[in-house]
C-alpha positions in Angstrom: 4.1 25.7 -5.4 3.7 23.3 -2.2 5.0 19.8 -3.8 3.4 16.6 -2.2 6.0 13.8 -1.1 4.6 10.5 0.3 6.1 7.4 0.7 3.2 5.4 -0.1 -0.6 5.9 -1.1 -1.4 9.9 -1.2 -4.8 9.2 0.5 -7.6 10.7 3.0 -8.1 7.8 5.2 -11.8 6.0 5.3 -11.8 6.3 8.5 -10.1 5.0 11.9 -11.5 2.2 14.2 -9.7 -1.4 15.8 -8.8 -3.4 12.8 -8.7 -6.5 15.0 -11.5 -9.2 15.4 -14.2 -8.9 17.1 -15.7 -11.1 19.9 -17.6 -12.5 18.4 -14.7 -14.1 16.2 -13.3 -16.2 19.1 -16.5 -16.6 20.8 -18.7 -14.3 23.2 -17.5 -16.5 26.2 -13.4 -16.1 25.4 -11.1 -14.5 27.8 -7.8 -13.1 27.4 -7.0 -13.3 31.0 -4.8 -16.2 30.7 -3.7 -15.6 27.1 -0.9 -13.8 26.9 0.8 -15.5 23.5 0.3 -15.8 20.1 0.5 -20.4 19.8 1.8 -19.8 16.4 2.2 -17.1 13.9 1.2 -16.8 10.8 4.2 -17.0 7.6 4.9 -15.8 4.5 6.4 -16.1 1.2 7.7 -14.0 -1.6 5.3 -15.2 -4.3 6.5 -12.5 -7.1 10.0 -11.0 -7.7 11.2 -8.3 -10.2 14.0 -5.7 -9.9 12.1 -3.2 -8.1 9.1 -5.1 -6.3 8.1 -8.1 -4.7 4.6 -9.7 -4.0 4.1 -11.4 -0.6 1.6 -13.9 0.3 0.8 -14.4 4.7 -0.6 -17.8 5.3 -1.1 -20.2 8.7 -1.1 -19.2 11.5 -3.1 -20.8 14.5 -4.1 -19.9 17.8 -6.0 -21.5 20.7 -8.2 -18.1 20.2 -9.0 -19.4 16.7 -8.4 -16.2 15.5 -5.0 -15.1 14.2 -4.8 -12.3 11.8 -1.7 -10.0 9.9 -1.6 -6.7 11.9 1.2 -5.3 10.3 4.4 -5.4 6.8 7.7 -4.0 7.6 10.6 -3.7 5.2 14.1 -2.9 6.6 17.2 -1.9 4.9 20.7 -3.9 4.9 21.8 -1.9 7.6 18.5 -2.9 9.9 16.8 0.2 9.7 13.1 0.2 9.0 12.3 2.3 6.6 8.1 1.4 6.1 5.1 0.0 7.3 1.9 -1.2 6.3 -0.9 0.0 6.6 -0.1 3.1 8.3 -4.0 3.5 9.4 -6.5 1.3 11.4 -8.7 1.4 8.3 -12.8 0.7 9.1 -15.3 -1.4 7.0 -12.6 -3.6 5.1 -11.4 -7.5 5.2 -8.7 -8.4 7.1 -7.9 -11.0 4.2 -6.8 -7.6 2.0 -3.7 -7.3 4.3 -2.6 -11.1 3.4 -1.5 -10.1 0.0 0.8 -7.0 -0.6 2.7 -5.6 -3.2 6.1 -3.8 -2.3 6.7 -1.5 -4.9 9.3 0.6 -5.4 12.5 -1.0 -4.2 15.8 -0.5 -4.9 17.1 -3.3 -8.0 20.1 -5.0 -6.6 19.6 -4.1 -2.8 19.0 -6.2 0.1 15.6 -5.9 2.5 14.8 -7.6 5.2 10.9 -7.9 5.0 8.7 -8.7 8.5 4.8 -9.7 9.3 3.3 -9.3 12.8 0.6 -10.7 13.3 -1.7 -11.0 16.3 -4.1 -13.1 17.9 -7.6 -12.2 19.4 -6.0 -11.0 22.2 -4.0 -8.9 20.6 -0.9 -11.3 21.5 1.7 -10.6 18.6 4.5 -12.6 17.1 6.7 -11.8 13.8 8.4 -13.7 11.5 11.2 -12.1 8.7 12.9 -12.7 5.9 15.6 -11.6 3.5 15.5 -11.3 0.3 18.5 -9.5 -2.4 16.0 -7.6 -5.3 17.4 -8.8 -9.1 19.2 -5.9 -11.2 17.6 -3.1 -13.5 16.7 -5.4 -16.6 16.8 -4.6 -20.0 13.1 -4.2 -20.0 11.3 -1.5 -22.1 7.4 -1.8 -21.3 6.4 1.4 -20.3 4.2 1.3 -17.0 0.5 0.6 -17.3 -1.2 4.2 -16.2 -4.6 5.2 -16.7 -6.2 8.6 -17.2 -6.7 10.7 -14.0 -10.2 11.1 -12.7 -12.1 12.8 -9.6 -12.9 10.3 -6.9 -14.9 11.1 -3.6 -13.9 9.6 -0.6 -14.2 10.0 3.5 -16.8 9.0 5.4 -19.2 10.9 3.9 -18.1 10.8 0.6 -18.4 14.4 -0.3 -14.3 14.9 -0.6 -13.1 14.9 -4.0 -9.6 14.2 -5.1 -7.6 13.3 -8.0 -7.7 9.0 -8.7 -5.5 6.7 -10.9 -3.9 3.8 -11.2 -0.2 2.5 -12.0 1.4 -0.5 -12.1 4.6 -2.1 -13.8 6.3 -5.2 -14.0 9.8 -4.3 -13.1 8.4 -1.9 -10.3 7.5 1.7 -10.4 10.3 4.5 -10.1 8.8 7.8 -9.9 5.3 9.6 -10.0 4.5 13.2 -10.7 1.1 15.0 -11.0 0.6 18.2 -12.7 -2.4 20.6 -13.0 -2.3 23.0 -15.7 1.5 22.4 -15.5 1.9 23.2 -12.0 3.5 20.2 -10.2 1.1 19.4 -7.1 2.4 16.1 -6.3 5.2 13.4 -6.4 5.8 10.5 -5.3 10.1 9.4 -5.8 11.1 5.6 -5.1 13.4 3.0 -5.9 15.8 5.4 -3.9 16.7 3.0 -0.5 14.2 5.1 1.3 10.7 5.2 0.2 8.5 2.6 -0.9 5.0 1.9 -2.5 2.7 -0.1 -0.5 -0.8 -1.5 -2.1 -2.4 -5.0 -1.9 -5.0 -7.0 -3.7 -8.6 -6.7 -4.2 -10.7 -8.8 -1.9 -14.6 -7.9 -3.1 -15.4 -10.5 0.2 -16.5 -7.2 2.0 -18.4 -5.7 -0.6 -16.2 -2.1 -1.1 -12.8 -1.0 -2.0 -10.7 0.8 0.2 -8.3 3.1 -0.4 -5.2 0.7 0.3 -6.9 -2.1 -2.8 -5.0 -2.1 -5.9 -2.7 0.2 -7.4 -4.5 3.3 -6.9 -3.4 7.0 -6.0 -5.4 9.7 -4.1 -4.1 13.1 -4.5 -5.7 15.8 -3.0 -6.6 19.2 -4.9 -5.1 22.7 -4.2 -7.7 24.9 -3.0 -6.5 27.0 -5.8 -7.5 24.9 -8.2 -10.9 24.5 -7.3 -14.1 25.7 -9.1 -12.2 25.6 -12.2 -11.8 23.1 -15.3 -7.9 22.0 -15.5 -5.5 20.0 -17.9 -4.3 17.0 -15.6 -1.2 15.5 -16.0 0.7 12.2 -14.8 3.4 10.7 -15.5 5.2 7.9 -14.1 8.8 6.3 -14.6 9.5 2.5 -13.6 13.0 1.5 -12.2 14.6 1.0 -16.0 13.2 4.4 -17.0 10.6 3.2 -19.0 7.9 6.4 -18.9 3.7 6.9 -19.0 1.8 9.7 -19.5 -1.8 10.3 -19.2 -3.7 13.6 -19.6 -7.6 14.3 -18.5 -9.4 17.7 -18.2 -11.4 17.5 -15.2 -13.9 20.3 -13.5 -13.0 20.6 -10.0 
């Protein structure tokens, strides 16, 4: 059996278009001719902290444009590398002000990251800021990670795709997530190793729908082989002190 590894969200993107603003943002009459930099770029601060994740908040920013906007998160390790982004797809139909608040989940308790925001003015002029932060030790905490019961979701642009949905979340940060169907393991999803993380951000209702990349959900696409069948579903999730969920639904596919 194929297993699914994913560094962040296991899902089928909405759909793909620009993500920056449109002309009508800086004015129909504004031309990029002569701008070829971002005045000043927009900051951020690490709002939450736990042993495995942090919460990070982009504010300012100011342009002669009047539009400046977050375009992309990186997270490096101590060595420099970069070893994520976010998001990882122009996404369509969504607020801009969904990518101002993101959760890093995942991370490695006691290592050093190096976290960055580029951000980019109407004219696609870009300037980053960084900063490092050292993550706290694995605590002595025994809350098990919130989890909910697996459902069937469609997404894509025409909505007719159905795939496996829940959510996770945990204070200290989430370790490890496996999916099963009828035992068979069809996805998982390993963190808190110095390599992969878990990217997700906030819900902003502002544009009337969720996307994909708001709150602490999962996507997981179902085996063909599965299909046309009622299963026993399975997941189960570990957080960085080894604190474990489970949740079980049976679901027709």
């Amino acid at each position: 059996m194929k297993v699914t590894r994913s560094v962040g969200i296991a899902a089928v993107a909405l759909g793909v278009a620009t993500m920056f603003p449109s002309q009508a943002s800086a004015g129909p009459s504004y031309s990029c001719k002569r701008d070829k930099q971002l005045d000043v770029a927009m900051q951020f601060a690490v709002t939450e902290q736990a042993a495995g994740k942090i919460h990070v908040s982009a504010y300012g920013g100011s342009d002669k444009s009047t539009v400046v906007t977050p375009a992309e998160w990186r997270v490096y390790n101590a060595t420099g590398t970069k070893i994520d982004y976010f998001p990882k797809a122009l996404m369509i139909w969504v607020s801009m002000n969904m990518f101002k608040e993101t959760n890093i989940d995942g991370l490695e308790p006691g290592a050093t990251y190096t976290v960055e925001l580029a951000s980019k003015d109407f004219c696609n002029n870009v300037k980053t800021v960084r900063k490092t932060i050292t993550m706290p030790p694995a605590g002595n905490d025994a809350q098990a990670p919130e989890l909910s019961a697996p459902g069937l979701v469609a997404i894509g642009m025409a909505g007719s795709t159905n795939v496996l949905n829940f959510t996770t979340d945990d204070d200290s940060g989430t370790g490890q997530v496996s999916g099963f169907i009828s035992g068979d393991k069809i996805a998982e999803f390993v963190y808190d190793n110095g390599v992969n993380v878990r990217w997700w951000t906030n819900d902003y209702p502002d544009d009337n729908s969720q996307s994909t990349l708001e709150g602490p959900n999962y996507y997981v696409a179902i085996p063909d082989q599965y299909k046309g069948q009622a299963h026993d579903v399975e997941v189960v999730v570990t957080d960085v002190n080894g604190n474990q969920s489970t949740s079980n639904a049976v679901l027709g596919f």
